[in-house]
MIDOSE-1310 file (N, C-alpha, C; in nm, 2 decimals, decimal comma, always signed):
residues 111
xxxx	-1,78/+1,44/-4,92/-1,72/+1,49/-4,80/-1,72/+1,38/-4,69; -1,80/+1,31/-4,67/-1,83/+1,18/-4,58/-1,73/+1,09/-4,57; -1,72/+1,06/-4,78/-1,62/+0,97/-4,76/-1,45/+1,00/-4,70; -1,44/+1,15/-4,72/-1,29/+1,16/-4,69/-1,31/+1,18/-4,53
xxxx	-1,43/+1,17/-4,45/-1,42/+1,21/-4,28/-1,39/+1,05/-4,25; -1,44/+0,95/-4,30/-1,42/+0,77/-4,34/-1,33/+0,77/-4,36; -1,26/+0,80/-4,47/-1,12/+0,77/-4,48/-1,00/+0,80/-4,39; -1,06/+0,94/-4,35/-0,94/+0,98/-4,20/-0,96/+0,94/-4,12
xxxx	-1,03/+0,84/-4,08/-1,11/+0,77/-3,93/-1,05/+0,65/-3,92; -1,04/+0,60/-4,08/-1,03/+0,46/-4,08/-0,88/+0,43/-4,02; -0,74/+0,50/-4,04/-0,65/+0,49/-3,93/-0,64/+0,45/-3,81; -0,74/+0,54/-3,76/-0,72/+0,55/-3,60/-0,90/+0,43/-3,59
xxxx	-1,00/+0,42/-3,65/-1,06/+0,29/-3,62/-0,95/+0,16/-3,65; -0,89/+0,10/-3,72/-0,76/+0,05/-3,72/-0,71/+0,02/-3,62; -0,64/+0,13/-3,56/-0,53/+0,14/-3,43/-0,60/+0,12/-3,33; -0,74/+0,11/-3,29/-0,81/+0,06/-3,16/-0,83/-0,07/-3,16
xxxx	-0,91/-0,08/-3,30/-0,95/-0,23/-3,31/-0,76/-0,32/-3,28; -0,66/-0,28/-3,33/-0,50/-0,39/-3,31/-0,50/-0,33/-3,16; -0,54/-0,25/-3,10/-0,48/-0,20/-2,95/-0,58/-0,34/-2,90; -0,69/-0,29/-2,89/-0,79/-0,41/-2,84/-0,79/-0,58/-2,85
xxxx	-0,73/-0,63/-3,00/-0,71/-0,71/-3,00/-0,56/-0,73/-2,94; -0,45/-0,67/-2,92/-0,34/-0,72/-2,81/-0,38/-0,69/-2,68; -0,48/-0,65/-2,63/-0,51/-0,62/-2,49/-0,58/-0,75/-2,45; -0,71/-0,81/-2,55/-0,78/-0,92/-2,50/-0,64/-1,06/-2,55
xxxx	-0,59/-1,07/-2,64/-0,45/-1,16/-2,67/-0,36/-1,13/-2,50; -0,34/-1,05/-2,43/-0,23/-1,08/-2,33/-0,35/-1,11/-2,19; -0,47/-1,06/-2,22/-0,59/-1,13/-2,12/-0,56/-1,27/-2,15; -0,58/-1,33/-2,22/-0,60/-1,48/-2,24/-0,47/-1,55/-2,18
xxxx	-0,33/-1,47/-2,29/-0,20/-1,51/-2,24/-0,21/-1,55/-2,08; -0,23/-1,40/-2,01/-0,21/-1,39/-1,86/-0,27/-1,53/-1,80; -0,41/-1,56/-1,86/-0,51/-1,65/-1,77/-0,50/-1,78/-1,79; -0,32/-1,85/-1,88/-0,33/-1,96/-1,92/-0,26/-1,98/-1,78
xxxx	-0,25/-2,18/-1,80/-0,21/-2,23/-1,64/-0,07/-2,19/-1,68; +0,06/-2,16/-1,64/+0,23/-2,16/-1,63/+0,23/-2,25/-1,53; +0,34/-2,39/-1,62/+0,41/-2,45/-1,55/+0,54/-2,43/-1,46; +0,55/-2,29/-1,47/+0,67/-2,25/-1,34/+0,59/-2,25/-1,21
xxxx	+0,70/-2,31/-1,12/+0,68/-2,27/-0,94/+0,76/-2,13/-0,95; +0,64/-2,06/-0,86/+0,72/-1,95/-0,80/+0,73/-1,91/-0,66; +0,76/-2,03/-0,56/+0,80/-2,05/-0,47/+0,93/-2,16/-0,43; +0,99/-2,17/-0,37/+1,10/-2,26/-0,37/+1,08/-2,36/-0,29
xxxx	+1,13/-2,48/-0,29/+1,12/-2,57/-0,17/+1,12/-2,46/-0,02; +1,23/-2,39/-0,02/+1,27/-2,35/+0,11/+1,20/-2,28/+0,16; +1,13/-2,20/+0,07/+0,97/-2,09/+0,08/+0,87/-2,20/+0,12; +0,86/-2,28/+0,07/+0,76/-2,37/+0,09/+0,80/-2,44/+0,21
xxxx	+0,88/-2,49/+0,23/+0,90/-2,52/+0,39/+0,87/-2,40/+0,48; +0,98/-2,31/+0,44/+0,93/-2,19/+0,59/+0,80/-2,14/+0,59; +0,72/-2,15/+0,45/+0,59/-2,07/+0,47/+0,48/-2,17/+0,58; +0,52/-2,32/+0,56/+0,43/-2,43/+0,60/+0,45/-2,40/+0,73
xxxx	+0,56/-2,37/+0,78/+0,61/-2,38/+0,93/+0,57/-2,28/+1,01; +0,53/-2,13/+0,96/+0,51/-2,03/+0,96/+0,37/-2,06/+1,01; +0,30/-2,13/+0,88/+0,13/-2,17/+0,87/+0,06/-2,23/+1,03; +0,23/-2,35/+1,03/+0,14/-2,41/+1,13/+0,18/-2,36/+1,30
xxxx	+0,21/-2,28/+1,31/+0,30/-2,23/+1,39/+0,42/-2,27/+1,47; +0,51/-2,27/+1,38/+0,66/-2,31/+1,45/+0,70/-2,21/+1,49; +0,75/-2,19/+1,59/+0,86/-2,05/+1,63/+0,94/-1,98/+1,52; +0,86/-1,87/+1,49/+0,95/-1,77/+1,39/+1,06/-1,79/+1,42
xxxx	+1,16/-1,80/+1,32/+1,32/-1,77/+1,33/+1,33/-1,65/+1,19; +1,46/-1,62/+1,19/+1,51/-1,51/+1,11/+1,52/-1,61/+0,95; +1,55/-1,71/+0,91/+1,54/-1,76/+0,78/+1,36/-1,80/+0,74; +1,32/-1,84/+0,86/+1,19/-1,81/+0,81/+1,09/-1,69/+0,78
xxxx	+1,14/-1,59/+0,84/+1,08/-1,46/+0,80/+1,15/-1,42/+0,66; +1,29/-1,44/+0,65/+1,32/-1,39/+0,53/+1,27/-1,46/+0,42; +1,25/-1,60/+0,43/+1,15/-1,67/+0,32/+1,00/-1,57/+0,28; +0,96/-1,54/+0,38/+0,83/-1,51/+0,43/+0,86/-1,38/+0,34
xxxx	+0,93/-1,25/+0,35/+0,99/-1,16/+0,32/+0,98/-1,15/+0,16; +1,09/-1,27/+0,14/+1,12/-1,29/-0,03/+1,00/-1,31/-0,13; +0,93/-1,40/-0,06/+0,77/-1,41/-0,12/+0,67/-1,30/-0,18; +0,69/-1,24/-0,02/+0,56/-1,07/-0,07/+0,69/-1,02/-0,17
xxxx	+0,79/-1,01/-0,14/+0,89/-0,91/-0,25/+0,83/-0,95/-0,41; +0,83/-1,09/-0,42/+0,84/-1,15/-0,53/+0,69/-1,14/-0,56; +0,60/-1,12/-0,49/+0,43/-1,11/-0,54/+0,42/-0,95/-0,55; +0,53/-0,85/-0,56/+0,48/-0,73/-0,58/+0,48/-0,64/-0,45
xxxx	+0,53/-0,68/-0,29/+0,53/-0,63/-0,21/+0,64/-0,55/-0,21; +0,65/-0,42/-0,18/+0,78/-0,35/-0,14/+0,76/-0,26/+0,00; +0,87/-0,32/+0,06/+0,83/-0,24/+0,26/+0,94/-0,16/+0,26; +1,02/-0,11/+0,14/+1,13/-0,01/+0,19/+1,08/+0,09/+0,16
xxxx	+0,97/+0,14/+0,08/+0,92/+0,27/+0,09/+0,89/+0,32/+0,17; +0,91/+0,45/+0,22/+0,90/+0,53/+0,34/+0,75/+0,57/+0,35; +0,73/+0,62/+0,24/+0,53/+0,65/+0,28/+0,47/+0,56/+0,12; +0,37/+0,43/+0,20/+0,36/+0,41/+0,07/+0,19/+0,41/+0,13
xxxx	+0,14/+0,54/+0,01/+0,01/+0,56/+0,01/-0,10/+0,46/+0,02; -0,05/+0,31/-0,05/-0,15/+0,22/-0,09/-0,13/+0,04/+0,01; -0,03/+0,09/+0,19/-0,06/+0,04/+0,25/-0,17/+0,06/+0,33; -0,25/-0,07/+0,38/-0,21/-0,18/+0,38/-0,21/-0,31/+0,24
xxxx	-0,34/-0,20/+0,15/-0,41/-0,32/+0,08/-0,29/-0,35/-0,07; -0,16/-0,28/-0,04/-0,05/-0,37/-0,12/-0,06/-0,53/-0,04; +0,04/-0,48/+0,10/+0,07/-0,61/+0,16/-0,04/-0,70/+0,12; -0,22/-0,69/+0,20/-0,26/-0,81/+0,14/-0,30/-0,85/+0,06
xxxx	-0,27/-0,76/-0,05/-0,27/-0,82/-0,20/-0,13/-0,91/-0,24; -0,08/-0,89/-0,16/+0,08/-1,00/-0,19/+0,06/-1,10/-0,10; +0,04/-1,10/-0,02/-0,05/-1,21/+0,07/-0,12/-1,29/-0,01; -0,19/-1,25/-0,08/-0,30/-1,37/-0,11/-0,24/-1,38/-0,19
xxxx	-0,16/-1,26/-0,30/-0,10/-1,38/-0,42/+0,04/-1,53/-0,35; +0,10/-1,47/-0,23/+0,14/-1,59/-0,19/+0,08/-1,68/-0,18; -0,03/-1,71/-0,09/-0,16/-1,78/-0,08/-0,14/-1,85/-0,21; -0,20/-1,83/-0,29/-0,21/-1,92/-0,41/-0,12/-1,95/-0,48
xxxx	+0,00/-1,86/-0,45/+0,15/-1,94/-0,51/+0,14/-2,07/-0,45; +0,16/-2,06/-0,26/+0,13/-2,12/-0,20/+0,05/-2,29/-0,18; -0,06/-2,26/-0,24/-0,17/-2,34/-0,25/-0,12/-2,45/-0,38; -0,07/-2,38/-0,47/-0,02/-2,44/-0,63/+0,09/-2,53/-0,62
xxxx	+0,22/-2,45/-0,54/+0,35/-2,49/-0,56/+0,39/-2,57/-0,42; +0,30/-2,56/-0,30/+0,40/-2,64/-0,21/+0,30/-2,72/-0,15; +0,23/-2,81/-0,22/+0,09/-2,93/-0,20/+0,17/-3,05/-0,07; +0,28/-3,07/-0,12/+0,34/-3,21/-0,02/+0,46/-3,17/+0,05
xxxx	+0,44/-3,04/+0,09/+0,55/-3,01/+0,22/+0,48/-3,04/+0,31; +0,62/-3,05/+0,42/+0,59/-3,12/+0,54/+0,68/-3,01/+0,59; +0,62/-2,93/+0,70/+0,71/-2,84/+0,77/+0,78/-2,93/+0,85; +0,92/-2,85/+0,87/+1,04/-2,88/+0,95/+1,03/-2,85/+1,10
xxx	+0,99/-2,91/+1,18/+0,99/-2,87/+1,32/+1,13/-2,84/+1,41; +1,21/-2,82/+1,36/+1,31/-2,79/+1,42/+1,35/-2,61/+1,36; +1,43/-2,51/+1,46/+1,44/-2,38/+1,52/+1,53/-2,36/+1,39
């Protein structure tokens, strides 16, 4: 009797142990370096200029805008339960987009 409660188990022990090993396989994936920028020069200018305080203009906010969009921020939802701590979670992941992808900008001092 044991062995046939073993034998029905052994499926689904199977199907945890492959669930588990693609769960730790896309942990490791996730944590390798990616050679993509995920900021653009122009993000990287307006964010620098932003940083050091140049007079907000409207292309710099929308740089600024496109960033959080692209880290996961969304501000068109009408009630979003899990403001504020979306925004500064897109924040920081800019931040270290930031920190990674725009090392030798030189903000643009001009409006």
């Amino acid at each position: 009797m044991n062995e046939r409660r073993e034998m029905k188990n052994l499926p689904i022990s199977r199907l945890i142990v492959c669930a588990l090993a693609v769960a730790l396989a896309g942990c490791a994936a996730g944590s390798m370096q990616q050679s993509t920028t995920h900021l653009s020069p122009t993000q990287c200018r307006d964010l620098a200029a932003l940083r050091n305080n140049a007079p907000p203009t409207a292309q710099r906010n929308l740089s600024e805008l496109a960033a959080l969009r692209q880290a996961g921020y969304d501000p068109s939802r009408w009630y979003d339960p899990y403001y504020p701590e979306d925004l500064q979670a897109a924040q920081s992941q800019v931040d270290r987009w930031f920190q990674a992808d725009c090392k030798q900008v030189v903000p643009s001092s001009s409006n």
